[in-house]
N, C-alpha and C positions, 0 to 999 in steps of 0.2 A: 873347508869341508872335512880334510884327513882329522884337522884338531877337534870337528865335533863327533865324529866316527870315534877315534880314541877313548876323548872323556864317555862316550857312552859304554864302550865297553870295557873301562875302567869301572863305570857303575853298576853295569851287571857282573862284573868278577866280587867287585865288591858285597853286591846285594846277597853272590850265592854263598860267599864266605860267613858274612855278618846271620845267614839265617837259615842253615842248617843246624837243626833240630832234635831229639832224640825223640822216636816215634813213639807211643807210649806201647804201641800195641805191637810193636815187631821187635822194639828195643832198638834197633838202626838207627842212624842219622839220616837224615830226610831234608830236601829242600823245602821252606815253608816260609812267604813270607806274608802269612798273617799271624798276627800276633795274636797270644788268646785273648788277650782284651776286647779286642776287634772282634772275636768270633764268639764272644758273651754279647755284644753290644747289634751285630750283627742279627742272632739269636732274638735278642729282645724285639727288633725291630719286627721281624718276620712274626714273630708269636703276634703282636699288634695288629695285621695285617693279616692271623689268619683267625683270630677270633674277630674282626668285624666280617669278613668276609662270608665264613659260616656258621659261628655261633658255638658256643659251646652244649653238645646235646645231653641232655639233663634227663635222668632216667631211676628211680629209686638209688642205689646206693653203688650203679652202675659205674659211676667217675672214684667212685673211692675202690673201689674193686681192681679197677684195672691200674690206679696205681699203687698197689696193694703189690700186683703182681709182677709190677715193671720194677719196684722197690726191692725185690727180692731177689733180683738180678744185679742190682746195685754192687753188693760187694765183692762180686768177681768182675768187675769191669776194671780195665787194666787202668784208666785215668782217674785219678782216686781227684782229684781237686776237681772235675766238672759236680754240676749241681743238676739234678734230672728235674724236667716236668714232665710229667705223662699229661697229655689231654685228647677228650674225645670228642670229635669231631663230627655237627650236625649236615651229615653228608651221606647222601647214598652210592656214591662211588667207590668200589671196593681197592681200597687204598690203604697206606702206611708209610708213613714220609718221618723224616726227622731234617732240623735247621741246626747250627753250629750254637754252641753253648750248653747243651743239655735240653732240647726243646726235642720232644718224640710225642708224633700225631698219629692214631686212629683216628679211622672213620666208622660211624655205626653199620654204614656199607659193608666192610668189611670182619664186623663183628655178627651181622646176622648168617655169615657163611662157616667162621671157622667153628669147630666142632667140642672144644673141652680146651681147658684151659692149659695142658701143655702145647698146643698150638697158637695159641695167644703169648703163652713166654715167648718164644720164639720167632713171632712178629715182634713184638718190643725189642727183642735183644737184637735181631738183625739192624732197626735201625739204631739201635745205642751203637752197635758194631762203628756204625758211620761215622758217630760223632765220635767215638774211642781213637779211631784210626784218623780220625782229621779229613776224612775223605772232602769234604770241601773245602777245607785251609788249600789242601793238596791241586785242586780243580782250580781253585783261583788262582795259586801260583802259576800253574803253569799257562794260562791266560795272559797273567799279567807277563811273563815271558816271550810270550808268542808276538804281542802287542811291542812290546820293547823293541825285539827282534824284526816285525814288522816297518817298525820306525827306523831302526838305522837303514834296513835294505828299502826304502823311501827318501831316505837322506844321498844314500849311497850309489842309488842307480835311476838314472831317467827313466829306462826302458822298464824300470818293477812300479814307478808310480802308474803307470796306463794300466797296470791290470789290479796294483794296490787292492780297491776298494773290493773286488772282486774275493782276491783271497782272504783279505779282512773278514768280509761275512762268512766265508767258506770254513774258515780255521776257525772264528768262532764259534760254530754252532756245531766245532766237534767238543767242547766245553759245556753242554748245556746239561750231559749229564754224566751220571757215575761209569767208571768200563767196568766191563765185562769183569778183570781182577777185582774191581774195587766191591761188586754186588756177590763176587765167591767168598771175598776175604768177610763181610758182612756177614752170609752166610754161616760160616765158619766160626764166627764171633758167635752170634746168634742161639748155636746149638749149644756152642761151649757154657756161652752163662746159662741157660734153660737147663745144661744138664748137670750144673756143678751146684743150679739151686732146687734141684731133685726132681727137676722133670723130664719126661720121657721125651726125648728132642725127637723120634724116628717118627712121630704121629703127625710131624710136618709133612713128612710123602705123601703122605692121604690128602693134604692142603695144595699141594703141587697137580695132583689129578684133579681135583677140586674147581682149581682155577683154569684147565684147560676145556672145562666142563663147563663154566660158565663161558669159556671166550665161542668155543661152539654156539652156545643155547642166542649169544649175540652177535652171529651170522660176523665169525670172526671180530668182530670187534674186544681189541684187549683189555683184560683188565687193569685199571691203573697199577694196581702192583707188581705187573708182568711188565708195563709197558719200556720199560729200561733195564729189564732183568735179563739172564740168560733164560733160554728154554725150560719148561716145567721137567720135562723127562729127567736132563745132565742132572738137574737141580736136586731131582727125587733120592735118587743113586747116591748121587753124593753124598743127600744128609743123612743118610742112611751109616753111611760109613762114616762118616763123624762122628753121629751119634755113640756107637760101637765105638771109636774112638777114647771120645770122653766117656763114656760110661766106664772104659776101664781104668780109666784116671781115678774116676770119680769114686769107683768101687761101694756104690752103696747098695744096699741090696733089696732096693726097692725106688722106682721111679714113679712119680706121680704121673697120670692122666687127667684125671677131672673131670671128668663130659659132666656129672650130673651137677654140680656146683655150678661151671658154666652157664649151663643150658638153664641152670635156675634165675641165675642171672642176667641172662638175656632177654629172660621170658618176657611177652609184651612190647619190644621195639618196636620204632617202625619199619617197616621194610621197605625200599626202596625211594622213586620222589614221594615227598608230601604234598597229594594236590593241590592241598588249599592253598601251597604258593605257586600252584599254576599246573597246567593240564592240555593237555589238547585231544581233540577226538574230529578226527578228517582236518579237515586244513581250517579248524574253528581251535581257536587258543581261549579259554577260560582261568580266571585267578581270583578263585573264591574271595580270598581273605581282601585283595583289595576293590573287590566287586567290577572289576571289568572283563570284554572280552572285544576279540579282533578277531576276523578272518584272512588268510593270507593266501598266495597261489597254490592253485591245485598245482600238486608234482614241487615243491618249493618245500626246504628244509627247514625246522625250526629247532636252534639250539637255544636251551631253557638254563642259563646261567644264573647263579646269585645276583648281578647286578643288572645284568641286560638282558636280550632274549634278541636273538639274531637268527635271520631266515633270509636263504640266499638260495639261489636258484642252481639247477643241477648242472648247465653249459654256461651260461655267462661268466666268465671269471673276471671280478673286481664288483660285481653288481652283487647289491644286498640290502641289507633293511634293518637296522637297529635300534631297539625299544630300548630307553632307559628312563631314571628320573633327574631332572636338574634342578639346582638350588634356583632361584632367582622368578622373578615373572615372566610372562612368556613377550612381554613387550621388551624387557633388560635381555634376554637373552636371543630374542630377533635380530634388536641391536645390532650384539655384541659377532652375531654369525656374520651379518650386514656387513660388516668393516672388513670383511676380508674375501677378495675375489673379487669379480665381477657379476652382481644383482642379476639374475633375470626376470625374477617376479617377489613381487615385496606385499606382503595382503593380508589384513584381517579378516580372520571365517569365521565361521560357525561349523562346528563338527558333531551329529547330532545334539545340536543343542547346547552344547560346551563351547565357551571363546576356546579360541585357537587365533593362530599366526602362522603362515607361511611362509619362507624364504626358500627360493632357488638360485641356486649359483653356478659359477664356472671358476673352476681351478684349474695347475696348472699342478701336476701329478709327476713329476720327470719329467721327460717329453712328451707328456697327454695330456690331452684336455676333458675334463672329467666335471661332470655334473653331479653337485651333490643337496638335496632336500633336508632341510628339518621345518616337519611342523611339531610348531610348540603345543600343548592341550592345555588348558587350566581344567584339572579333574581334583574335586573333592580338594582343593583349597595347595595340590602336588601339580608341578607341573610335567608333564610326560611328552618327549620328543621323540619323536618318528623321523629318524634320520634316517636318507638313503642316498644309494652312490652309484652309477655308471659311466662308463666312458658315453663322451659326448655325442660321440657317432651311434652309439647304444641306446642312448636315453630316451628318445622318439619312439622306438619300439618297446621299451620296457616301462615307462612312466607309467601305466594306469595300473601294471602289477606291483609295480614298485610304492602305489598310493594306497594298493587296497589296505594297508593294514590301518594305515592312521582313518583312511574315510569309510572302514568300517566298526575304528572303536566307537562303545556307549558302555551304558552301565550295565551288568550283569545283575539278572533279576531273576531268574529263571529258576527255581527253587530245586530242580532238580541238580541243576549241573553247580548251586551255591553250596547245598548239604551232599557236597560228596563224599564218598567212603576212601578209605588208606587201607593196605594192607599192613600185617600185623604180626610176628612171631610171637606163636602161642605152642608152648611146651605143653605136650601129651603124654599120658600114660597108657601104655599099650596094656591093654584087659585082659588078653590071653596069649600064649604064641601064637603067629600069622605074620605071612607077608606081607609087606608094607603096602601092597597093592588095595590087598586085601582090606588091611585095616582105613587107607583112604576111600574106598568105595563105601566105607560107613557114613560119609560126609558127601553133602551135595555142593559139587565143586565143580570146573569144568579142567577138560586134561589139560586143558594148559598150564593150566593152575601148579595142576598135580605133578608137571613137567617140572615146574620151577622148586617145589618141595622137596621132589626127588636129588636136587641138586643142591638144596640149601643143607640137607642131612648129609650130601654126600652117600648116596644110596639107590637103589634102581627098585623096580615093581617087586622082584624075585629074591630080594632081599628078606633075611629070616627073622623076626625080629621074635625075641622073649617077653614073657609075659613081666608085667612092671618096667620094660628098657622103655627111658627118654623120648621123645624125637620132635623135629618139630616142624610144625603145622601153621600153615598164616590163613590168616582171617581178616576178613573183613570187616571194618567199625568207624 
């Protein structure tokens, strides 16, 4: 036991020697052991995985625009050998992520929010910041340390295997994302390239109240790009002073803004989900494009995901319901659920009028016994499963909510709820000076509407606006 104690920590002396690094963005030596190979290849994989997942969103000359502007940042990035993709991303979550290798994502989500195209630099540049500084080489290494570290004191002590698996999860899942350093130093990066390639970095504050604006308007709920960030307030202050910073580096004597280029740009998006890939109104689910619909329990939640769509009740934890599509027949994949657990009901249906196949089973969950359903549908030549789950002691009282959604799919015909409307970012020109209130009472809209406007300009009712200023307005079509 001491000789495999040893050689391992012969191999972690070794590992930390063999792969300290020079950071490109601090110029220090750094512990790092992914290689960039690995984090180009890495990179690849994840770009794979997030154009199938949500598409690439295609918009006039939108996708060449904004790498236009992420381009322009390029040459003050401190790693001159990564290679940048800019892609935008057909999503209504107001979000901005970047993978290792040179891979940096918008979302149209958050392109119908920010306001002029120095606050777009500076979403790009914060997540280039990421990739410059290695921030996930850095997360993984210390992972894969933790895990090391984990292994010897598993090798090395009886009394740490009994709780092992415990801290395993626990230590992992302070790894899943950036700290708090790592999204200031981004930050910091972010303002720096936005303002050494002539834009006005301070116009991010305005995007910081922005975003605290929307986590309001969604009864606290955060926005993806807040959700591993530090506070909007710290955040505001700070880039303020950066800004001011590099501005005096940069000494130019004029920094861009851009709202009206922007905003010309953006003109037309959609705004938020696209219902025709799905919609719900009371506990009725509709999905225009592939023409069906379900109802599901009243009080019961429905998460409307790219691949599946899951709805689970507000107190039973472990009980739910998940809609997706599978490869195969629904006889091949009865089967296939069939071989594993213990059957309880094995049966070909009829589900208004659609073959369908049912299987109910019993698992063995840890220490529980847990009931889990999939009915298979053959719909329009796709097969569609209605998989659901509760514990076994549960299942008797939950099974007929847990069925409503599969035994009340059919075909969606209903021409109202098939041609539904999207809303829409439509750039206005303001006819005279007047407040914004003002000028939205010239349109038949309702306030809630005029709620969400006011937050999409980044603006309130009492707001002044000039005659010919920008702004913008969503619509319906």
């Amino acid at each position: 036991m001491k000789r495999i104690f040893a050689l391992l920590a012969v191999l972690i002396f070794g590992l930390v020697l063999a792969s300290c690094v020079t950071n490109p963005v601090t110029g220090k030596k750094e512990l790092n052991l992914i290689p960039p190979s690995q984090e180009i290849s890495m990179g690849k994989q994840e770009y794979k995985k997030m154009l199938s997942q949500f598409n690439v969103y295609k918009h006039k000359d939108l996708n060449r625009y904004i790498e236009r502007i992420g381009n322009k940042l390029v040459p003050y990035a401190q790693d001159k050998k990564v290679k940048y993709t800019f892609t935008l991303l057909n999503s209504p979550v107001v979000n901005a992520f970047s993978t290792p290798g040179g891979y940096v994502y918008i979302t149209r989500g958050i392109l119908a929010y920010l306001n002029n195209e120095a606050q777009l630099a500076c979403v790009l540049g914060h997540e280039m910041g990421h990739i410059n500084a290695h921030h996930v080489a850095t997360l993984l290494t210390k992972q894969m340390l933790f895990n090391i570290g984990l292994s010897i004191a598993y090798i090395k002590s009886k009394e740490f295997r009994k709780i092992a698996p415990i801290i395993g999860i626990v230590g992992n899942l302070l790894f899943l994302s950036f700290s708090r350093t790592d999204e200031y130093q981004a930050d910091y990066l972010g303002v720096e390239y936005a303002t050494l390639a002539g834009y006005d970095a301070t116009q991010m504050a305005s995007f910081f109240d922005e975003l605290e604006r929307i986590e309001v308007s969604q009864n606290a709920v955060l926005p993806e790009f807040l959700s591993t960030h530090p506070s909007p307030p710290h955040r505001r202050k700070r880039v303020i002073q950066l800004a001011r910073k590099w501005q005096s580096v940069a000494k130019r004597g004029y920094y861009e803004i851009g709202r009206d280029v922007y905003l010309e740009h953006i003109n037309g998006i959609l705004f938020g989900k696209d219902k025709r890939d799905g919609y719900t109104i009371g506990n009725h689910y509709y999905h225009p494009n592939m023409r069906f619909t379900f109802a599901f329990p009243k009080g019961w939640s429905l998460i409307d995901m790219p691949h599946y769509i899951g709805i689970v009740p507000k107190k039973q934890k472990g009980a739910y319901v998940k809609i997706f599509l599978k490869r195969g027949s629904i006889y091949e994949l009865a089967h296939k659920f069939s071989s594993h657990g213990f059957v309880l009901e094995s049966r070909e249906i009829r589900i208004n009028g659609y073959h369908a196949f049912k299987v109910v089973r019993m698992v063995k969950v840890g220490n529980k016994a847990v009931n889990q359903s999939s009915c298979f549908i053959d719909f329009n030549r796709k097969t569609f499963v209605f998989f659901s789950q509760s514990s076994s002691v549960a299942w008797p009282l939950l099974k007929s909510k847990l069925e409503e959604p599969e035994k009340t799919f059919r075909r969606l015909t209903n021409p109202t709820r098939l041609h539904v409307k999207n809303l829409y970012v439509k750039i206005a020109k303001l006819p005279d000076t007047m407040t914004f209130s003002k000028f939205l009472n010239g349109f038949k809209m309702s306030d809630e509407l005029k709620k969400k406007i006011y937050i999409v300009n980044n603006m309130y009712p009492d707001t002044l606006l000039a005659q010919g200023d920008l702004v913008k307005i969503l619509v319906k079509r």
